[in-house]
Z-matrix of the N, CA and C atoms (Angstrom, degrees):
N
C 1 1.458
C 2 1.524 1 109.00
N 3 1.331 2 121.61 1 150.57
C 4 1.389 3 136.50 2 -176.42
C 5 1.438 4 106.56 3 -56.07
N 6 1.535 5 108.33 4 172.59
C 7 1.645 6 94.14 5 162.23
C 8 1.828 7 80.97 6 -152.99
N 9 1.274 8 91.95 7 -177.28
C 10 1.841 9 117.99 8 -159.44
C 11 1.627 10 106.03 9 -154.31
N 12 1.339 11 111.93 10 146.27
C 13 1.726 12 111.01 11 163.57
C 14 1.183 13 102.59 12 -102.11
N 15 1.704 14 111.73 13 150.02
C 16 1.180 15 106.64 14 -169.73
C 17 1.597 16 98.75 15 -75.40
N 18 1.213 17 152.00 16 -2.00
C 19 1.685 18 131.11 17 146.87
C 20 1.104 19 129.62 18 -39.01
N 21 1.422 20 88.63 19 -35.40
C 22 2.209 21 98.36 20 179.13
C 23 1.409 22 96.66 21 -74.75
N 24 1.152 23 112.77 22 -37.10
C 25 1.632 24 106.39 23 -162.63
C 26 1.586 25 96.78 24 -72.81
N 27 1.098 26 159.45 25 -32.64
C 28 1.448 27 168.51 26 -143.39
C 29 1.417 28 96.27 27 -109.53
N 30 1.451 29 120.13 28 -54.63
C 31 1.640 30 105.79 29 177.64
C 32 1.371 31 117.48 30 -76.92
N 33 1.808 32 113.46 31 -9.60
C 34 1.664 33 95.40 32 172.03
C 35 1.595 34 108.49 33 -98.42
N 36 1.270 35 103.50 34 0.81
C 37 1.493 36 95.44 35 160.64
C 38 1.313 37 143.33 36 -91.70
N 39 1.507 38 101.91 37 -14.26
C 40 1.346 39 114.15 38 139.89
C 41 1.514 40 146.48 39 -78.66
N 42 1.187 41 102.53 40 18.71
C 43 1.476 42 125.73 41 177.21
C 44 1.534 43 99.88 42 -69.76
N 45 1.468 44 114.44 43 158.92
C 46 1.341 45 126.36 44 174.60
C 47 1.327 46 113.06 45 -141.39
N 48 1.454 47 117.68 46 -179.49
C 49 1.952 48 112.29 47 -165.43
C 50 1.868 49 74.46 48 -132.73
N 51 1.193 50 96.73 49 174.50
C 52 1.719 51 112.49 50 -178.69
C 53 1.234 52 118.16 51 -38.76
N 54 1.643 53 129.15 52 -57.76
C 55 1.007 54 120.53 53 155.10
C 56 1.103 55 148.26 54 -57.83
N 57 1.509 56 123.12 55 12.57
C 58 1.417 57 125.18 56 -176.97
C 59 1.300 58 111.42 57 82.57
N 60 1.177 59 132.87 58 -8.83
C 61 1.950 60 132.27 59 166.36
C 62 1.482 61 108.74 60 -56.45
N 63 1.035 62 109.41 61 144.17
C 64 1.630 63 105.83 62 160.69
C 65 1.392 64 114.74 63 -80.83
N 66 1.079 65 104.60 64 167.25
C 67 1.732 66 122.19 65 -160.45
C 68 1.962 67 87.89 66 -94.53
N 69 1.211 68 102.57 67 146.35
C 70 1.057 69 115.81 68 158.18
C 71 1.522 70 137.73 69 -75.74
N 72 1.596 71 128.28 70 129.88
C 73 1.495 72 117.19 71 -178.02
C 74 1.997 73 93.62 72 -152.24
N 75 1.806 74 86.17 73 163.35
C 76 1.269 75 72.11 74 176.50
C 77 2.050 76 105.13 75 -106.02
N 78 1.242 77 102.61 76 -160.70
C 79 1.514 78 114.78 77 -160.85
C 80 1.300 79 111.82 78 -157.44
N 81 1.863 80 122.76 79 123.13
C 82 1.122 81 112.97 80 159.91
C 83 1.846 82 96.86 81 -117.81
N 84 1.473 83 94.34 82 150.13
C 85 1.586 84 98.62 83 176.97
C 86 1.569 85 103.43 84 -150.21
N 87 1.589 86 114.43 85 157.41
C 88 1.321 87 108.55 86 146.98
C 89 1.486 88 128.43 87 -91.64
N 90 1.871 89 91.91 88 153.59
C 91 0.936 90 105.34 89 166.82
C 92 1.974 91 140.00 90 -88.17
N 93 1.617 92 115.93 91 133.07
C 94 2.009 93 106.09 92 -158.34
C 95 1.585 94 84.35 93 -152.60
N 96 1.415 95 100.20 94 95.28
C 97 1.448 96 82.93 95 144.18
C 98 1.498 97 144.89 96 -88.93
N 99 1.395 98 141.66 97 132.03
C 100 1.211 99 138.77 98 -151.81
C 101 1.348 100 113.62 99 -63.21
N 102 1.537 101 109.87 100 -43.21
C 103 1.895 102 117.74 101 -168.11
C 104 1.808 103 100.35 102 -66.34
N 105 1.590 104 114.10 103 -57.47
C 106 1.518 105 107.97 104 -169.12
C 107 1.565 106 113.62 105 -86.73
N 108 1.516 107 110.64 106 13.80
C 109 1.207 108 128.55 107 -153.52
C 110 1.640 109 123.78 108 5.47
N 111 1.411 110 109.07 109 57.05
C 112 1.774 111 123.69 110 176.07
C 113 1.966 112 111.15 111 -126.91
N 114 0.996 113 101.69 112 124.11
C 115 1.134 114 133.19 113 -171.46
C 116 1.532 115 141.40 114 -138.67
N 117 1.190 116 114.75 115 -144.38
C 118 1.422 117 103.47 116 159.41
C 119 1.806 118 125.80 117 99.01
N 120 1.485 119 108.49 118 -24.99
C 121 1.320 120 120.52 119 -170.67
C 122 1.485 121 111.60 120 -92.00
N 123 1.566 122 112.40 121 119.31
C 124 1.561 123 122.87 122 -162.67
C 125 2.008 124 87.23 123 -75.13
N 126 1.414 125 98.50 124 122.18
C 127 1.554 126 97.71 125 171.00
C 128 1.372 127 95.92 126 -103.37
N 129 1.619 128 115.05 127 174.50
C 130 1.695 129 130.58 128 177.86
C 131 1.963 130 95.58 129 -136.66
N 132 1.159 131 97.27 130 130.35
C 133 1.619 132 109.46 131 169.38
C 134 1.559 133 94.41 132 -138.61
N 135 1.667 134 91.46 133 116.61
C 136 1.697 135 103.08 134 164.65
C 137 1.687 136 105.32 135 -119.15
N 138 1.617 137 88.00 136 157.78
C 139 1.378 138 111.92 137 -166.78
C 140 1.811 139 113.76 138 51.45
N 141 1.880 140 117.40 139 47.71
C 142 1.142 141 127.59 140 179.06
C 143 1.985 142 100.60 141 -95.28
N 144 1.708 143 93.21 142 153.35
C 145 1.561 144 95.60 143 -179.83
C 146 1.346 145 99.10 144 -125.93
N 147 1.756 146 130.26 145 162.29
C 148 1.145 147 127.15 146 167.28
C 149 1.127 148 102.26 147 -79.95
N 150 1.657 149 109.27 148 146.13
C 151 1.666 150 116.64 149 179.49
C 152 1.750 151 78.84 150 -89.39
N 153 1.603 152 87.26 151 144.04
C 154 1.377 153 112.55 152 172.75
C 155 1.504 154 106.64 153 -179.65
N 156 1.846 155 101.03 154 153.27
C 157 1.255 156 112.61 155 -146.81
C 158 1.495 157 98.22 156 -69.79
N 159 1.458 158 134.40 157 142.09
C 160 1.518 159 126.64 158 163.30
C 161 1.241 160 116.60 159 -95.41
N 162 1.366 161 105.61 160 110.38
C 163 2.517 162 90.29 161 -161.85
C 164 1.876 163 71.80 162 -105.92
N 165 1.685 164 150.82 163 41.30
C 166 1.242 165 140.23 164 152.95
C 167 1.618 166 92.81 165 -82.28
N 168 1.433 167 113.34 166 -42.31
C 169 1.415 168 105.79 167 -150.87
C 170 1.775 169 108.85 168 -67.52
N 171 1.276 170 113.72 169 130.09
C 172 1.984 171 87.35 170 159.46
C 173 1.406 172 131.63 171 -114.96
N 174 1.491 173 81.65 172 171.91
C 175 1.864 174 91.35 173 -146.08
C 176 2.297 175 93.47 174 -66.10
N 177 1.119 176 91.50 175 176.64
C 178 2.016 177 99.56 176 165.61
C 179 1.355 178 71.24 177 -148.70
N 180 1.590 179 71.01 178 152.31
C 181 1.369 180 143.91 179 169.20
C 182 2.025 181 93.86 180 -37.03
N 183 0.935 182 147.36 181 -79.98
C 184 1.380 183 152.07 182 142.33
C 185 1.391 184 129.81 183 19.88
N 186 2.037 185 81.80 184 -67.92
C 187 1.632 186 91.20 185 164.83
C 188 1.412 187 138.45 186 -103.01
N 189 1.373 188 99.46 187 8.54
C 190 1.527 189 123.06 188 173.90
C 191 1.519 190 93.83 189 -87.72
N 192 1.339 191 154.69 190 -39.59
C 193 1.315 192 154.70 191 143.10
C 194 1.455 193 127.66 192 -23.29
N 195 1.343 194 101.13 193 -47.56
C 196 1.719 195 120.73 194 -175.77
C 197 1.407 196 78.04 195 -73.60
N 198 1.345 197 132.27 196 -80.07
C 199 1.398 198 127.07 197 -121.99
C 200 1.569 199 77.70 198 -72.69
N 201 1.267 200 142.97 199 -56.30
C 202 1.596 201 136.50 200 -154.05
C 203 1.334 202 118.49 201 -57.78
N 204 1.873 203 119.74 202 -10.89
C 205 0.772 204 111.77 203 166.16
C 206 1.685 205 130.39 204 -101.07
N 207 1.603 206 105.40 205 14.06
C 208 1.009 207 130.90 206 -155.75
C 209 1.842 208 91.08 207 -120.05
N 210 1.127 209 112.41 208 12.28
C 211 1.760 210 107.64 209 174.30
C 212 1.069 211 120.02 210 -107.26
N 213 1.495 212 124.72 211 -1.91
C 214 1.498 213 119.46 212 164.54
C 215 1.743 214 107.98 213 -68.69
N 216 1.255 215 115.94 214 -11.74
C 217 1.687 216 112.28 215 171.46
C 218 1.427 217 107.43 216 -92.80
N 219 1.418 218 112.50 217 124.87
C 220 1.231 219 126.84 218 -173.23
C 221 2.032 220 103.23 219 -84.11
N 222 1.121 221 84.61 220 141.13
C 223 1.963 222 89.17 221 -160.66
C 224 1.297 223 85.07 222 -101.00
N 225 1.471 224 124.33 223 139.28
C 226 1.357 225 159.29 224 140.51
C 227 1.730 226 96.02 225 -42.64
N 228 1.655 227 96.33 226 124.28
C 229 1.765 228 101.39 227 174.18
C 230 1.551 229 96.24 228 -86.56
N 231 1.701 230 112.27 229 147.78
C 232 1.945 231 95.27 230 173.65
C 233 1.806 232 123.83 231 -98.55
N 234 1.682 233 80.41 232 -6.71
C 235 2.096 234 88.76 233 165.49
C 236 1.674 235 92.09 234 53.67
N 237 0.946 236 116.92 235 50.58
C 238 1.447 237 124.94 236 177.64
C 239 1.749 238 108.95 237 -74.03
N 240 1.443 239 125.04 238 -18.33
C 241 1.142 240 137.90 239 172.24
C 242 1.411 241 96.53 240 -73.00
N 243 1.040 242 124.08 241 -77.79
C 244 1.748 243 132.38 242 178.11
C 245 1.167 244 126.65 243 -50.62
N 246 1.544 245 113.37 244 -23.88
C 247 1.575 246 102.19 245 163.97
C 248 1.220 247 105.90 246 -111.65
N 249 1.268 248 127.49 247 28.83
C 250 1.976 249 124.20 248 172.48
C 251 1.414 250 113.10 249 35.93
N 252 2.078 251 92.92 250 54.36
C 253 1.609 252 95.71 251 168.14
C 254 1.286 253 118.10 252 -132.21
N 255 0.962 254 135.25 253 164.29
C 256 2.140 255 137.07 254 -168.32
C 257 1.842 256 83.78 255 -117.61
N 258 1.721 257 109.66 256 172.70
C 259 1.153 258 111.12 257 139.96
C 260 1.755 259 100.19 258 -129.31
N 261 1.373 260 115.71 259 166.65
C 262 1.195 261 122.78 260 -153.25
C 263 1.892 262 86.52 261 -134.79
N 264 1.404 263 94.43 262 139.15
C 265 1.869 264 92.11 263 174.97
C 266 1.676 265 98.28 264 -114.81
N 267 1.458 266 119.03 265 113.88
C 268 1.799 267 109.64 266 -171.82
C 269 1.803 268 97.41 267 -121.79
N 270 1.161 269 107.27 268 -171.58
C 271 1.614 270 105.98 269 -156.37
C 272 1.742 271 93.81 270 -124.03
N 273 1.325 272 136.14 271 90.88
C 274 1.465 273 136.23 272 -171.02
C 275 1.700 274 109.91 273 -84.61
N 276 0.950 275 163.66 274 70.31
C 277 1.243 276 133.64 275 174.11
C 278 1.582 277 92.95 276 118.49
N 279 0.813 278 163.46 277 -3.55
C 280 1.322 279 159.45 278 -90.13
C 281 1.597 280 130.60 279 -3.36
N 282 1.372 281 102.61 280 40.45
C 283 1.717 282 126.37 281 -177.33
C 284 1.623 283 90.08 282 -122.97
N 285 1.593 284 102.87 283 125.75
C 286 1.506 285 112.90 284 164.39
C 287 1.666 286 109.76 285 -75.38
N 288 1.502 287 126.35 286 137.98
C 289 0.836 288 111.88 287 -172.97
C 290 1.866 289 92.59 288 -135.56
N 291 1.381 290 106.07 289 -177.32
C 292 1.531 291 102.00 290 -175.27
C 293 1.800 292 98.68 291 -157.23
N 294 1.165 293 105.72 292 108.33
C 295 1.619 294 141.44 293 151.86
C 296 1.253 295 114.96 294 -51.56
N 297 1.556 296 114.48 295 139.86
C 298 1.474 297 128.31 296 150.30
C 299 1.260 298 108.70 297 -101.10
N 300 1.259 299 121.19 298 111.13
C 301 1.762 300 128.88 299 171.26
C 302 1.572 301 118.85 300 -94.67
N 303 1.341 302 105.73 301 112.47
C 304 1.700 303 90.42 302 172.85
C 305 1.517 304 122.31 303 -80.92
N 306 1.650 305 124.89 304 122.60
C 307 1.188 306 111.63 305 -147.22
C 308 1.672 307 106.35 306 -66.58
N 309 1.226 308 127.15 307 -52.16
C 310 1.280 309 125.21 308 166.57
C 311 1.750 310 114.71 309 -31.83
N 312 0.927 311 137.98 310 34.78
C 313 1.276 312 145.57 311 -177.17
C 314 1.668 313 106.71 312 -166.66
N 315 1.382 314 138.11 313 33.16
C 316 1.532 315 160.59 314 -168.05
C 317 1.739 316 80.51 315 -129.98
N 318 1.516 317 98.87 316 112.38
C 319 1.530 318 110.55 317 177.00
C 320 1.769 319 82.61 318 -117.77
N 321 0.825 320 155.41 319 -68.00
C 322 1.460 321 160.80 320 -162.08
C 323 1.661 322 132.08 321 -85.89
N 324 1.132 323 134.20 322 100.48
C 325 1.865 324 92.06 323 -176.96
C 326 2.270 325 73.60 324 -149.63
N 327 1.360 326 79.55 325 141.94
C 328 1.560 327 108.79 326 -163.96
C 329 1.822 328 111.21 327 38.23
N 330 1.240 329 89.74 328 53.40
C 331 1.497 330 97.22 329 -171.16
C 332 1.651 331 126.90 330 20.28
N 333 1.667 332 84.85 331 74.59
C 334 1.561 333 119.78 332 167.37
C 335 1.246 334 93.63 333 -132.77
N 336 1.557 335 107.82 334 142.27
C 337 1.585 336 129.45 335 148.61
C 338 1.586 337 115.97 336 -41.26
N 339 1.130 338 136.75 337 113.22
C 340 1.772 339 132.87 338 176.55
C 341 1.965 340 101.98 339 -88.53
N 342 1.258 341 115.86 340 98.89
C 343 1.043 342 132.96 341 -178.46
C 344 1.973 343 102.72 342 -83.39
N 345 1.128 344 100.00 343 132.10
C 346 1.486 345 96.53 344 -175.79
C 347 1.474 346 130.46 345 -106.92
């Protein structure tokens, strides 16, 4: 089987197609949460994208409304640099859903080994 560094794996996940979407790949990682510290379970998300900001797209009038009324809630920063984590948007059931992955825990991605 192939192998990859996880740098490659981070710059092809930040890849984009003409419109500014991210490209699709798949992903196996474990799962750890820090507080109950139990974990351990290799998950698979296919056809997952990195959430990332699209400043191609523009905003209307609509959703510049929604969001303005949505700013008296003060948003949690995710320091995603500092805690060496991505979030991933993948498609479950036919419900899009969106993951926090810690990248050091990416055992798989387009089924290559992520060598570190």
């Amino acid at each position: 089987m192939d192998s990859i560094t996880l740098k490659e794996v981070l710059q092809e996940m930040r890849k984009t197609d003409a419109n500014g979407d991210g490209i699709s790949f798949s992903l196996s990682a474990f799962t750890f949460n820090d507080y109950t510290k139990k974990g351990g379970v290799l998950k698979h998300y296919k056809n997952a994208k990195l959430v990332m900001r699209n400043v191609k797209k523009k905003r209307t009038l609509d959703s510049m409304t929604r969001s303005a009324s949505l700013l008296t809630k003060e948003k949690k920063h995710p320091e995603h640099f500092k805690n060496s984590t991505i979030n991933i948007e993948f498609e479950q059931a036919t419900v899009r859903k969106i993951r926090k992955i810690k990248i050091r825990y990416i055992k798989l991605f387009n089924d290559k080994i992520v060598n570190y």
